[in-house]
C-alpha atoms as one frame of an Amber mdcrd trajectory, in Angstrom:
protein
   7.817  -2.459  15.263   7.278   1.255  16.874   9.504   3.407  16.111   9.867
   7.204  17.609   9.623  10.320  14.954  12.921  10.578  15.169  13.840   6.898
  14.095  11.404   7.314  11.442  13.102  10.165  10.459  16.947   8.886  10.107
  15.513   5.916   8.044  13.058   8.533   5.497  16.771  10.418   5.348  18.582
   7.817   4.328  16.105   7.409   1.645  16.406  10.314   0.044  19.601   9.600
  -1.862  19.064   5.878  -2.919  17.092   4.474  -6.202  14.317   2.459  -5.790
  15.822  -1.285  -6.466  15.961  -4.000  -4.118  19.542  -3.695  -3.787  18.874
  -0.600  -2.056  16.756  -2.361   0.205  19.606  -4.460   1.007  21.678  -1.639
   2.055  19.072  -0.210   4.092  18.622  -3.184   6.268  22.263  -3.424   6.647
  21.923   0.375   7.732  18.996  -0.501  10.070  19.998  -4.044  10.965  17.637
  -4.205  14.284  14.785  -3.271  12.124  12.597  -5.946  10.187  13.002  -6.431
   6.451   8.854  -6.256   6.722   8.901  -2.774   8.290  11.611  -1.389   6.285
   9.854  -2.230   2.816   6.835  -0.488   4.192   8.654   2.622   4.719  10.985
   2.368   1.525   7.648   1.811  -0.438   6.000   4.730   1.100   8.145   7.083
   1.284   9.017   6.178  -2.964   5.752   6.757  -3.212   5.607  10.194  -1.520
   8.312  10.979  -4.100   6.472   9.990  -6.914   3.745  12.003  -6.370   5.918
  15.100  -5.792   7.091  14.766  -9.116   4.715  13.123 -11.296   3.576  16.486
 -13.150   7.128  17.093 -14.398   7.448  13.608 -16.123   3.847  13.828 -18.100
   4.049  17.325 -19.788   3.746  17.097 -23.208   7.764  18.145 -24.332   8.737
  15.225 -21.590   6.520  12.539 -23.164   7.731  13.533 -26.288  11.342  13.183
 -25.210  11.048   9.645 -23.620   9.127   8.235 -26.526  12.274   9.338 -29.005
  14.578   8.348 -26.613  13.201   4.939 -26.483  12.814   4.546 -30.317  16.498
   5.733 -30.491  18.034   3.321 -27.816  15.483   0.170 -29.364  16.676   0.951
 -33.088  20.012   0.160 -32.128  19.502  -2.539 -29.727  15.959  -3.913 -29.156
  16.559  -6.213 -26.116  18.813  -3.976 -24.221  16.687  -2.776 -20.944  16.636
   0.983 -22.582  12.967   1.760 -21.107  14.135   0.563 -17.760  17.118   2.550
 -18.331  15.444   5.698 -19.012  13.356   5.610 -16.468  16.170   5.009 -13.451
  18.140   7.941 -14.835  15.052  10.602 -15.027  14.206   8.867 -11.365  10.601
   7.865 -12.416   9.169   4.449 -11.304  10.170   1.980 -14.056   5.823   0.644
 -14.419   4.708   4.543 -14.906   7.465   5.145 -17.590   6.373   1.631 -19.460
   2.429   3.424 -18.941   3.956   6.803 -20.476   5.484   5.274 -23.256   2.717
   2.291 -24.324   0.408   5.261 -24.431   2.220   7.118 -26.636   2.974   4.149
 -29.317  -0.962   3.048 -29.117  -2.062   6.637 -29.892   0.695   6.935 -32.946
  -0.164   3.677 -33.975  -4.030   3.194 -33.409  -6.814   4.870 -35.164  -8.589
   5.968 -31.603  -6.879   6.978 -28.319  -6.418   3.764 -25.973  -8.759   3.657
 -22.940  -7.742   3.008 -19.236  -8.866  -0.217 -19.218  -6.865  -1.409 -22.461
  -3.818   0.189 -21.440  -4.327  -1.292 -17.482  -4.808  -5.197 -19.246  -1.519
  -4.435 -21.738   0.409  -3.929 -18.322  -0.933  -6.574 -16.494   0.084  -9.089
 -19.727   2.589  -7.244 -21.817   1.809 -10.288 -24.309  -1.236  -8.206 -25.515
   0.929  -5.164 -26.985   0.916  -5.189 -30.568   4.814  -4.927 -30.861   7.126
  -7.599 -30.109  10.165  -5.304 -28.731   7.978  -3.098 -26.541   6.079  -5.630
 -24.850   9.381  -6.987 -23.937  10.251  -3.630 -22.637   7.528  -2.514 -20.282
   7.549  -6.538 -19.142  11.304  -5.847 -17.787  10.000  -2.804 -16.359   7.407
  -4.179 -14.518   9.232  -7.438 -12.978  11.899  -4.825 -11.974   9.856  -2.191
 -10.348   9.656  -2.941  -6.422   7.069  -0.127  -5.600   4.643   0.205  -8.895
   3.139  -1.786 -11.587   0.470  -4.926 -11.321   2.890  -7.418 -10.235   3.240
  -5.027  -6.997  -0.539  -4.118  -7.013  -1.226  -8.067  -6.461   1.843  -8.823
  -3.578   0.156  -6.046  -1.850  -3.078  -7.166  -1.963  -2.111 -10.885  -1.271
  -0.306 -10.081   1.599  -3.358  -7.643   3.031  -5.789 -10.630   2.303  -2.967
 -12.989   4.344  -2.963 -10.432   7.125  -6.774 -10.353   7.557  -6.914 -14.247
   7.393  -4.467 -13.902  10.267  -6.237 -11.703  12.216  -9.578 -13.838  11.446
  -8.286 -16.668  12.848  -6.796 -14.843  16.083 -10.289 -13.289  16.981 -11.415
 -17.262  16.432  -9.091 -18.826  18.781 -10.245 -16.482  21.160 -13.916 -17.337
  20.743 -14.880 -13.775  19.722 -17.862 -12.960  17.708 -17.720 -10.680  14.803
 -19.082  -9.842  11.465 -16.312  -9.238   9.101 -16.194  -6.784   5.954 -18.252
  -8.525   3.168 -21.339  -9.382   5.932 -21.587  -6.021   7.148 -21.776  -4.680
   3.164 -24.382  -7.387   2.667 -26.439  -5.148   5.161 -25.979  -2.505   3.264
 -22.808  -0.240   5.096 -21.275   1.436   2.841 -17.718   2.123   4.440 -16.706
  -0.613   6.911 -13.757  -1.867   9.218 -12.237  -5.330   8.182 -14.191  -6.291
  11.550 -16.882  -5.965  13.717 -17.408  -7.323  17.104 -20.513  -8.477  16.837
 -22.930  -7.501  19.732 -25.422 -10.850  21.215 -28.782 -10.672  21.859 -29.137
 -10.968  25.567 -25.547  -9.754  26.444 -22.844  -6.963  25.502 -20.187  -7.872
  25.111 -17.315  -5.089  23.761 -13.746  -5.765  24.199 -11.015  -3.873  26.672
  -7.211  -3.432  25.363  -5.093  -1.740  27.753  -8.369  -0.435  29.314 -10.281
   0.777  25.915 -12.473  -0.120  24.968 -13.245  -1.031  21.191 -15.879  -2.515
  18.747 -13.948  -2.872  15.783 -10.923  -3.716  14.398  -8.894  -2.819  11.049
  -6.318  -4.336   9.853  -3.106  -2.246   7.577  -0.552  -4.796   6.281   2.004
  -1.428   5.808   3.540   0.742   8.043   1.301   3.483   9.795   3.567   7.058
   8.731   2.081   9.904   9.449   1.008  10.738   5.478  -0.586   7.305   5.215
  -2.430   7.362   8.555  -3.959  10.572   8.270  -5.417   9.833   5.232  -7.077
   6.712   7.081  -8.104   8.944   9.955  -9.416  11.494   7.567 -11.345   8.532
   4.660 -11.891   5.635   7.531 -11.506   5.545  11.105 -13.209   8.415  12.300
 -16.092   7.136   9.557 -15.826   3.943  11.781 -16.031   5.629  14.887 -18.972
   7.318  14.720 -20.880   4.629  13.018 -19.869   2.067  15.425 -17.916   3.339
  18.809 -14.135   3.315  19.658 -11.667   1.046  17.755  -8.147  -0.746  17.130
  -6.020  -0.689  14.158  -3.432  -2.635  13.789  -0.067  -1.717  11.406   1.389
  -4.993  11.377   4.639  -3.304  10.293   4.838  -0.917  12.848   3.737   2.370
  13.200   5.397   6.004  14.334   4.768   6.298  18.225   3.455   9.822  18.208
   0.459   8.748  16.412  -0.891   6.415  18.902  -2.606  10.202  20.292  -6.219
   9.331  19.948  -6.437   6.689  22.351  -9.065   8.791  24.443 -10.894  10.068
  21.414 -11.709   6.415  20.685  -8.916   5.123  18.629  -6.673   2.711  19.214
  -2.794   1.750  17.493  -0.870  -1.605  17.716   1.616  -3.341  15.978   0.428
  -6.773  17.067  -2.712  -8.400  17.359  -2.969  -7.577  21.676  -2.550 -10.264
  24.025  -4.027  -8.738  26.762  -7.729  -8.921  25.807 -10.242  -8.408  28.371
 -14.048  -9.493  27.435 -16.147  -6.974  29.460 -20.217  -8.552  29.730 -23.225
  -7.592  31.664 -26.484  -8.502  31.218 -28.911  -5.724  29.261 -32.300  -4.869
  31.109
């Protein structure tokens, strides 16, 4: 799905004023109704995202911590399995995983003789059965099945679905009997920073492919929706990394992308929403 800055733009809008729950989802593809649930996730996950970031200093100051953590002994003293860390954090507007993070910090360093690490704190989140309290693993487990954008139960949808969208493409570049070297070869010669796939170059002949008369020698694959935030970060940290390592290339946002970026084409890099089905295989001999 391709949408025009301006589309983008009414759906980012409509964003602005709606929590971060699935049933807000629901009402945006109502809103949007000719745009895919896919491509509308993307965007509501994004732009939540952009959010987040904006405000994340407010929400870890010391006084705010502070604040939350009492807050959440108050509203578990008087009733332990009422959702009162989810609670908190939809009315402060912070994503329901971070808040659980915020407030299992705080209770390990009160209640642990040395300050948790990242790692311990990451494994308590991924299996809330490893916090040493009954009611607060209970807690940041509701806030972690209900957050739609955060947490490690998002963490692994995302990557299962950008593993399924690589297997896809895999098997398109196969059923067009196209030879490539994908991501883990090309690190097992040593590249460092590499597209999800290269097309790989014969012996004898050369054999680089043509979309829409372009020609390309790799392709990367984004199972999310290319904004203009997202994708130039990836033009900035990948593709023009890929480019001058190994020639012009495609990416492919398999939930769409904003039309205005597509600007590079000349400069060597490529957009689609689709895996193309105009493919032209351009060969000549090498002397």
């Amino acid at each position: 799905m391709i949408l025009t800055k301006a589309q983008y733009d009414e759906i980012a809008q409509c964003l602005v004023s709606v929590p971060p729950t699935r049933q807000s989802l629901r009402k945006l593809k109502q809103r949007f109704p000719s745009q895919s649930q896919a491509t509308l996730l993307s965007i509501f996950s994004q732009e939540y995202q952009k959010h987040i970031k904006r405000t994340h200093a407010k929400h870890h100051t010391s006084e705010a911590i502070e604040s939350y953590y009492q807050r959440y002994l108050s509203g578990v003293g008087k009733n332990g399995a009422a959702p009162v860390l989810l609670e908190l954090a939809n009315e402060v507007d912070y994503a329901p995983s971070l808040m659980a993070r915020i407030i299992l910090e705080r209770f390990l360093q009160e209640h642990e003789e040395t300050p948790p690490s990242k790692s311990v704190i990451n494994s308590m989140l991924r299996d809330p059965s490893q916090i040493p309290d009954g009611v607060l693993a209970n807690q940041v487990y509701q806030c972690i099945v209900n957050d739609c954008c955060y947490g490690p139960l998002v963490d692994c949808i995302k990557h299962a679905i950008g593993h399924e969208h690589e297997v896809l493409l895999r098997d398109l570049l196969l059923e067009k009997n196209l030879s490539f070297l994908d991501e883990d070869q090309l690190r097992a010669k040593g590249y460092d920073k590499t597209p999800d796939f290269i097309l790989q170059v014969p012996v004898v002949m050369l054999c680089p492919l043509a979309v829409e008369g372009h020609i390309i020698h790799w392709i990367e694959s984004k199972a999310s929706f290319g904004d203009e935030c997202s994708h130039h970060a990836y033009l900035h940290d990948q593709f023009w990394s890929y480019w001058n390592r190994f020639g012009p290339g495609l990416v492919i946002y398999w939930y769409g992308f904003i039309q205005e970026l597509d600007c590079n084409r000349e400069r060597g890099i490529l957009l689609k929403a689709c895996f193309p089905t105009d493919i032209v295989t351009l060969c000549h001999s090498i002397t």
